[in-house]
C-alpha positions as MATLAB code, in Angstrom:
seq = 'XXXXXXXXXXXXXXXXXXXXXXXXXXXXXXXXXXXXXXXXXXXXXXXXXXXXXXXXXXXXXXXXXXXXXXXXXXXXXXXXXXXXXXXXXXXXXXXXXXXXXXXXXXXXXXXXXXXXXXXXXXXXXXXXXXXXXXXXXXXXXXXXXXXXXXXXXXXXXXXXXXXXXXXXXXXXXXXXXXXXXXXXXXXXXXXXXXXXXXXXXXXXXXXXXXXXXXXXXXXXXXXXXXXXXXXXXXXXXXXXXXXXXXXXXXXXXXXXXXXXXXXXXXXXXXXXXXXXXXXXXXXXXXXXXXXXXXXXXXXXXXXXXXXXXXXXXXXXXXXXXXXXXXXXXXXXXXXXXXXXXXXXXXXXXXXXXXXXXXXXXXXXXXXXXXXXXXXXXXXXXXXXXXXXXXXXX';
ca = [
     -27.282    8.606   -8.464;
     -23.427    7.256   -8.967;
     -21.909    6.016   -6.137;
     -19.528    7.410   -4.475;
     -16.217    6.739   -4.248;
     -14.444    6.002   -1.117;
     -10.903    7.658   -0.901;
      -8.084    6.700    1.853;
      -5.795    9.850    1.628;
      -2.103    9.409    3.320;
      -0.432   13.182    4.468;
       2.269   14.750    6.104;
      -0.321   17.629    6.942;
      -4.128   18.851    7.097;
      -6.249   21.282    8.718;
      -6.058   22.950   11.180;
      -2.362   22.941   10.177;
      -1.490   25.650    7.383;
       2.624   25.634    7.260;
       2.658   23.744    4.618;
       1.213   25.738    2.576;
       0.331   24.474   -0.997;
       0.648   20.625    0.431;
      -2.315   21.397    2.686;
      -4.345   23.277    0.438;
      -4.213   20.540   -2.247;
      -5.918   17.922   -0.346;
      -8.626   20.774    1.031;
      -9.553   22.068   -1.945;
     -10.133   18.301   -3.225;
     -12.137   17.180   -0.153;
     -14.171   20.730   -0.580;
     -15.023   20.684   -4.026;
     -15.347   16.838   -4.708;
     -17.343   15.831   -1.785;
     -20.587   15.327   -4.298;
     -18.726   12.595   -6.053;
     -15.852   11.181   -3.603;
     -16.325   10.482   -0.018;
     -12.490   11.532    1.813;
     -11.255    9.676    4.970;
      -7.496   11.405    5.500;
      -4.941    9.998    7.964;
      -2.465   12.586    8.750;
       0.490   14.089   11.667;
      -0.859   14.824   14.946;
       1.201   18.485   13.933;
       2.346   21.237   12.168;
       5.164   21.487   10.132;
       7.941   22.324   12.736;
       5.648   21.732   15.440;
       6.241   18.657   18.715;
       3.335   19.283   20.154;
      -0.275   17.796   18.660;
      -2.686   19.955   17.678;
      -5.467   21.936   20.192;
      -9.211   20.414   20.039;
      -8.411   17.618   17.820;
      -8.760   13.608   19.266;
      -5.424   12.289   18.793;
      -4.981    8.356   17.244;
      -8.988    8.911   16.847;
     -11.181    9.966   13.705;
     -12.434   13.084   13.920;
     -15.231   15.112   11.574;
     -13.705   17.892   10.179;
     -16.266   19.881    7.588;
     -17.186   17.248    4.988;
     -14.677   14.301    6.403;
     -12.979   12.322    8.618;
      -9.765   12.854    9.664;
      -7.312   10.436   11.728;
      -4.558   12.404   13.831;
      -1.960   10.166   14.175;
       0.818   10.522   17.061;
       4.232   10.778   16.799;
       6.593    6.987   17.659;
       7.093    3.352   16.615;
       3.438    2.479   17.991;
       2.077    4.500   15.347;
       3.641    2.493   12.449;
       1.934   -0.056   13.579;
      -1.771    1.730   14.221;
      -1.090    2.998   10.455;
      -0.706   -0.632    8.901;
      -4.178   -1.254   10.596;
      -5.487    1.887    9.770;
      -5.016    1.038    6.025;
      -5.955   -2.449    6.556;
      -9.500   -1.909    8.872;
     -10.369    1.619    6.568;
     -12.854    0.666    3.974;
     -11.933    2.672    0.764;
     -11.517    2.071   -3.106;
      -8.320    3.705   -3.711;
      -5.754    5.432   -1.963;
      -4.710    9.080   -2.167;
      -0.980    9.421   -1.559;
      -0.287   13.461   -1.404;
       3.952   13.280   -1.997;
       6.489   10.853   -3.663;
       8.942   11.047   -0.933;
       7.128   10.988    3.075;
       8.518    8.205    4.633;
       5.787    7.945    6.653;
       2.640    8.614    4.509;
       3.773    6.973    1.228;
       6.880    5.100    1.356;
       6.137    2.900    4.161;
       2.326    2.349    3.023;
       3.817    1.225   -0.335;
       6.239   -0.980    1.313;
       3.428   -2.233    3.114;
       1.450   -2.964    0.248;
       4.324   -4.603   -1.876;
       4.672   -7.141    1.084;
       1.021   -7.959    1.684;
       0.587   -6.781    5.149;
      -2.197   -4.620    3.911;
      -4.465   -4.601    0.930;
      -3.828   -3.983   -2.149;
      -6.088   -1.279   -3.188;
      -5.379    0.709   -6.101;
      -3.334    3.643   -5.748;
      -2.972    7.356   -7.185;
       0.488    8.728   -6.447;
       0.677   12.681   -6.586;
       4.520   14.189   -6.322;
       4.068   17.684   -6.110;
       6.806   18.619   -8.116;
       9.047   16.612   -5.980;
      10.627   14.991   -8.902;
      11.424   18.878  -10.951;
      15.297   19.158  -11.650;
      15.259   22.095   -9.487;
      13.560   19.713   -6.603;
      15.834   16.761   -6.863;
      18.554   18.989   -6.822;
      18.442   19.425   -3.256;
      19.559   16.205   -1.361;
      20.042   14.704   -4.479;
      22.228   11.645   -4.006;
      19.309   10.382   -1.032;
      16.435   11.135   -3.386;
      18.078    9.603   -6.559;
      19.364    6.495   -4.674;
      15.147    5.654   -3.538;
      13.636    6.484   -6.988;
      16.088    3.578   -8.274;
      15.851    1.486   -5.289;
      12.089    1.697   -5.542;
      12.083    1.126   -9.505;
      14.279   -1.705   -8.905;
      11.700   -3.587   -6.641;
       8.543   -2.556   -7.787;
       6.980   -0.796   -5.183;
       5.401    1.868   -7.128;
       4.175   -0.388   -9.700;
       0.673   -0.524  -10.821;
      -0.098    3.233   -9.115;
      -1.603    5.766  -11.473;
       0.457    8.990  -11.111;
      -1.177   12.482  -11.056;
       0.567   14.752  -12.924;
      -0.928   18.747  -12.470;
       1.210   19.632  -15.952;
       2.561   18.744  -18.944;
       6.125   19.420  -17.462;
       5.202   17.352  -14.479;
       4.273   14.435  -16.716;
       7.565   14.990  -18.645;
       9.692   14.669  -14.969;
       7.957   11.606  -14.014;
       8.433    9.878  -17.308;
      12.368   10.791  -17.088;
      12.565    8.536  -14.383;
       9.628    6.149  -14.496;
       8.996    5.538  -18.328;
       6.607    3.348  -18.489;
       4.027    4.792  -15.803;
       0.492    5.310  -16.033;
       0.419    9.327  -15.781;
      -3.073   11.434  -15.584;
      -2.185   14.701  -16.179;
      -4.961   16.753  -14.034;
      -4.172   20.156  -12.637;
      -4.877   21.125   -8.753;
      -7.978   22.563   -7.620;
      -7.590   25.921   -6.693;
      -8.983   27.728   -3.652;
     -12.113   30.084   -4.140;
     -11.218   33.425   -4.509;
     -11.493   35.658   -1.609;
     -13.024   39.141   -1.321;
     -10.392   42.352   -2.910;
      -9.277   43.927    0.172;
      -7.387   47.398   -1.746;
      -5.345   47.872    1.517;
      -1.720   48.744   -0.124;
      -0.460   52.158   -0.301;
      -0.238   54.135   -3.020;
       2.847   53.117   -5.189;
       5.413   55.550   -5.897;
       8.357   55.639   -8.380;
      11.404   54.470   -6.154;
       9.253   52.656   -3.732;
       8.790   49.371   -3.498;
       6.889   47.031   -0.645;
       7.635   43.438   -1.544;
       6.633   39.925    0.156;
       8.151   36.483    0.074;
       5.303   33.756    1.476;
       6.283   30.197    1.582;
       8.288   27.806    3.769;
      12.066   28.665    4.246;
      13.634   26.558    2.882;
      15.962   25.808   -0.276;
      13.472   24.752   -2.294;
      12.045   28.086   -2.184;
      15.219   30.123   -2.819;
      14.798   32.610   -0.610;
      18.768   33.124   -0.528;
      18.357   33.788   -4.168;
      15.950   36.459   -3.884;
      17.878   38.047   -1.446;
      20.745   38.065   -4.015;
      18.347   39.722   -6.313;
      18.007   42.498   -4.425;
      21.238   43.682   -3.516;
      21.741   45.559   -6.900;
      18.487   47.838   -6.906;
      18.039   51.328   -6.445;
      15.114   53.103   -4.572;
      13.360   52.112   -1.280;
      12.356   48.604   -0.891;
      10.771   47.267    2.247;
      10.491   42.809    2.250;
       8.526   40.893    4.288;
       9.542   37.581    4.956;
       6.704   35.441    5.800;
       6.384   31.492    6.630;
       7.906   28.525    8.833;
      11.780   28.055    8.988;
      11.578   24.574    8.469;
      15.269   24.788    7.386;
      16.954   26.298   10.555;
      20.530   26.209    9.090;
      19.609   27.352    5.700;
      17.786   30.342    7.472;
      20.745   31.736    9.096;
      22.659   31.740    5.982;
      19.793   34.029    4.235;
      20.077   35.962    7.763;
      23.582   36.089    6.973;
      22.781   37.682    3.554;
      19.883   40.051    4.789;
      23.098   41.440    7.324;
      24.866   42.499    3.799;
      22.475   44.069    2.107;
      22.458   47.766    1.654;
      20.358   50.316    3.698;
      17.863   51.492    1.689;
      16.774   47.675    1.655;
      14.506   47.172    4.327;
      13.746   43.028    5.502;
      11.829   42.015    7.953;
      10.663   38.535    9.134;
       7.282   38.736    9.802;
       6.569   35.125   10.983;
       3.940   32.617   10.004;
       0.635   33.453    8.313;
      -2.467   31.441    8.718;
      -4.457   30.774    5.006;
      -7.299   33.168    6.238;
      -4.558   36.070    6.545;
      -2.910   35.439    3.293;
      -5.411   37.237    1.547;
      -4.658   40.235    3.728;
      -0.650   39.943    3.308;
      -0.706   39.891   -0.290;
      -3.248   42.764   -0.794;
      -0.518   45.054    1.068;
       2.099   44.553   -1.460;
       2.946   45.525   -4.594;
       5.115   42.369   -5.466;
       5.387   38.682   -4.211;
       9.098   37.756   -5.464;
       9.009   34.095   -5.284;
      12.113   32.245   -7.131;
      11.274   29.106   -6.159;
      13.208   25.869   -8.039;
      10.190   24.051   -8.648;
       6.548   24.210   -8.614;
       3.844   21.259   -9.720;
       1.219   23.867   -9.098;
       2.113   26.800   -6.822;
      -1.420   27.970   -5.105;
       0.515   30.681   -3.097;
       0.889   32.506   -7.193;
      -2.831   31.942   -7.410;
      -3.233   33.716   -4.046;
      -1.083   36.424   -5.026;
      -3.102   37.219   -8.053;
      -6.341   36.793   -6.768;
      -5.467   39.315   -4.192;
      -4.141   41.496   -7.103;
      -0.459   41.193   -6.278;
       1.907   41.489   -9.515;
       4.347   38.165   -9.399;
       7.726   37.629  -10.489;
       8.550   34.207  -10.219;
      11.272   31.162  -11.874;
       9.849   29.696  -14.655;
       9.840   26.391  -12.713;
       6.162   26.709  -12.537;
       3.003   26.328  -14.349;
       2.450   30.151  -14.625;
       4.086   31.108  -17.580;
       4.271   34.175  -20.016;
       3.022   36.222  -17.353;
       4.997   39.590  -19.138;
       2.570   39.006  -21.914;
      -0.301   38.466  -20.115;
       0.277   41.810  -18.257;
       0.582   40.599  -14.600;
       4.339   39.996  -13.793;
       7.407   38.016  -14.309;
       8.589   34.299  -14.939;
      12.304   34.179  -15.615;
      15.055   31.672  -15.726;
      17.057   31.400  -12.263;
      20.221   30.546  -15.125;
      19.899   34.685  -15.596;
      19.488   36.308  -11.990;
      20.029   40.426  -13.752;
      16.763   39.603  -15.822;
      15.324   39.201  -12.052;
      17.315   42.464  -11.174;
      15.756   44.313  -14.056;
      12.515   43.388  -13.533;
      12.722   44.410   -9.140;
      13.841   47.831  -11.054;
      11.373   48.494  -13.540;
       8.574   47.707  -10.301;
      10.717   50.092   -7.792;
      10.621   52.193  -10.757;
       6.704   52.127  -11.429;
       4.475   54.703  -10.763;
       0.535   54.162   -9.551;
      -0.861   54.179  -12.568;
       1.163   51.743  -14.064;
       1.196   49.513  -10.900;
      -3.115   49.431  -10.935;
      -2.590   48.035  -14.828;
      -0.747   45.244  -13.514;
      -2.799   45.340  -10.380;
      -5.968   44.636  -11.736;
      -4.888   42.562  -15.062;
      -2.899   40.040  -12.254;
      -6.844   39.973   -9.868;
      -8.719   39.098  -13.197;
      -6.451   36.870  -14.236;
      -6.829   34.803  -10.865;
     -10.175   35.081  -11.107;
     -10.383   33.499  -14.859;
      -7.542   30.632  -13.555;
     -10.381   29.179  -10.923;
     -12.344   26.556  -10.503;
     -14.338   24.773  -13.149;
     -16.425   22.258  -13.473;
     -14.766   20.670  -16.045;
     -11.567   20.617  -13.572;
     -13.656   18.884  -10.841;
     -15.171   16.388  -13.474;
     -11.666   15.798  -14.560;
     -10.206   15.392  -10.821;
     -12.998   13.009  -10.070;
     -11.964   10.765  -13.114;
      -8.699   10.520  -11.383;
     -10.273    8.466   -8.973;
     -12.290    6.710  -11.212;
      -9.468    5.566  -13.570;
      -6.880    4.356  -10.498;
     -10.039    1.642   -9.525;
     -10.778    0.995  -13.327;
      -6.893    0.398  -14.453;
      -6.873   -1.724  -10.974;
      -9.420   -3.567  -11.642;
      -8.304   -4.517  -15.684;
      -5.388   -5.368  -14.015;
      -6.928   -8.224  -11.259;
      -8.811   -9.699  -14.245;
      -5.923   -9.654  -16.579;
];
């Protein structure tokens, strides 16, 4: 039997946290379906997203098991920067797992770390998340632009194999970092969960709608609430996830304040990953014109549970009109978003169960594999390799 391989991964957030959505369910997906071939140790906040106060039955600046791993719950101040450089240093790994391009804490000062010897130099897979998308960038862009350069200037992502999950992903990392080693490997999605068939009964001129995922402008909730103010019928939208933008959330509560009556929005709050299922088998529509994407598991979760989508086309899930199970448009042309709300407030049950049940099988084909895991697990294998040609070279 192979060996196998011992991964350091570096955080922002892990179970039992869930507001980050997508970032979380990433890395447990990965430690879930790879644990035959990769052995995970993750070091991670002692918190939610949003969240001061540490987590409930968890051993703070400890390891603790958590299902198939170990996970290190690091606290909040400047002693911690110094328990992560030993951390790194005392963990005993082959390569480390760095889940985002720009967390100060979990990649940029590990790198910086690394590019001035105070810890090892293991080889290193870098994942972005769609961090580095146009639509992405865009938002604090002078900040972001001024570190990519800063840290292409000095080196300190050099010699890191970067994971792309697409094509497009590949094609925004080589804009800025030409010469990079790039893997392009797609996430591992979540298993699919049990069809619940809780929604009402979808009439012509009805509409019930969600938007799940953090507030924030990435997400562009403001722009679906733009969409909206131009249809006809009865549409009812629940809000649902963490305001992790406080001052961007009042100006969509400013917006929600303008729309017309016979649109109905309500904040609903956070959602743990166990209820999404549950939210998204109410609907009949997840609008969700988010400015960038590298994967987008909340889509998956929305089809699985057999929830039509209408999404930007700053995602992987694309022609989904001709596929039969919703929507990805340009955010350059917001009445194509208008028309399609219409045509759904428009649809009657019949027509709604076609999409229905094209968007659940569709989810259900777009799993797991195990060619994906075989090619996820190479990931690994190639950082240590490339490192290792490297060393001799």
């Amino acid at each position: 039997m192979a060996k196998r391989i011992r991964a350091l991964t570096l955080c922002d957030y892990y179970l039992p946290g869930y507001k980050a959505g997508g970032l979380v369910r990433t890395v447990v997906n990965m430690v879930e379906q790879l644990n035959g071939a990769i052995s995970f140790s993750i070091i991670t906040r002692d918190c939610d997203l949003g969240n001061d106060t540490a987590y409930e039955n968890v051993c703070v600046d400890q390891w603790n098991a958590v299902g198939p791993t170990r996970v290190f719950y690091l606290s909040n101040g400047w002693r911690s920067l110094l328990r992560l450089r030993y951390l790194i240093s005392d963990t005993s790994c082959d390569v480390i797992y760095l889940n985002s391009l720009f967390s100060p804490r979990f990649t940029i000062l590990p790198l910086l770390l690394r590019r001035l010897g105070f810890v090892p130099r293991h080889p290193f897979i870098l994942a972005p998340r769609g961090e580095l998308s146009p639509g992405a960038l865009a938002i604090k862009s002078a900040k972001k632009r001024l570190y990519l350069r800063t840290a292409s200037m000095i080196g300190l992502l050099r010699g890191g194999l970067w994971q792309a999950s697409t094509k497009f992903e590949e094609e925004d990392i080589r804009r800025w970092f030409p010469n990079a080693r790039v893997q392009v490997v797609q996430d591992i999605p979540g298993k699919a969960p049990a069809l619940l068939n809780a929604r009402d009964t979808k009439y012509p001129g009805e509409l019930n709608m969600v938007f799940l995922s953090r507030i924030c402008r990435k997400k562009n909730l403001d722009g679906a609430l733009r969409m909206l103010a131009g249809v006809r019928g009865h549409v009812r939208f629940d809000i649902y996830g963490p305001k992790e933008d406080l001052v961007y959330w009042k100006d969509c509560e400013q917006l929600i304040e303008h729309l017309p009556g016979h649109i109905e929005v309500r904040y609903r709050g956070t959602v743990s990953h166990e209820e999404v299922n549950r939210v998204f088998s109410r609907a009949h529509l997840f609008l969700f014109p988010t400015h960038g994407e590298n994967y987008g598991h909340v889509i998956h979760e929305s089809l699985l549970a057999g929830c039509p989508v209408l999404i930007s086309d700053q995602t992987p899930w694309r022609n989904l009109r001709r596929l039969g199970i919703g929507w990805d448009l340009s955010l350059v042309h917001p009445k194509a978003f208008g028309d399609a709300l219409q045509h759904c407030v428009d649809l009657n049950e019949e027509k709604f169960l076609e999409l229905s049940r094209a968007a659940r099988k569709y989810g259900l084909t777009s799993g797991v594999d195990d060619n994906l895991k075989k090619e996820n697990t190479r990931l690994f294998s190639n950082a240590i390799a490339a490192s290792a040609i490297e060393k001799r070279a």
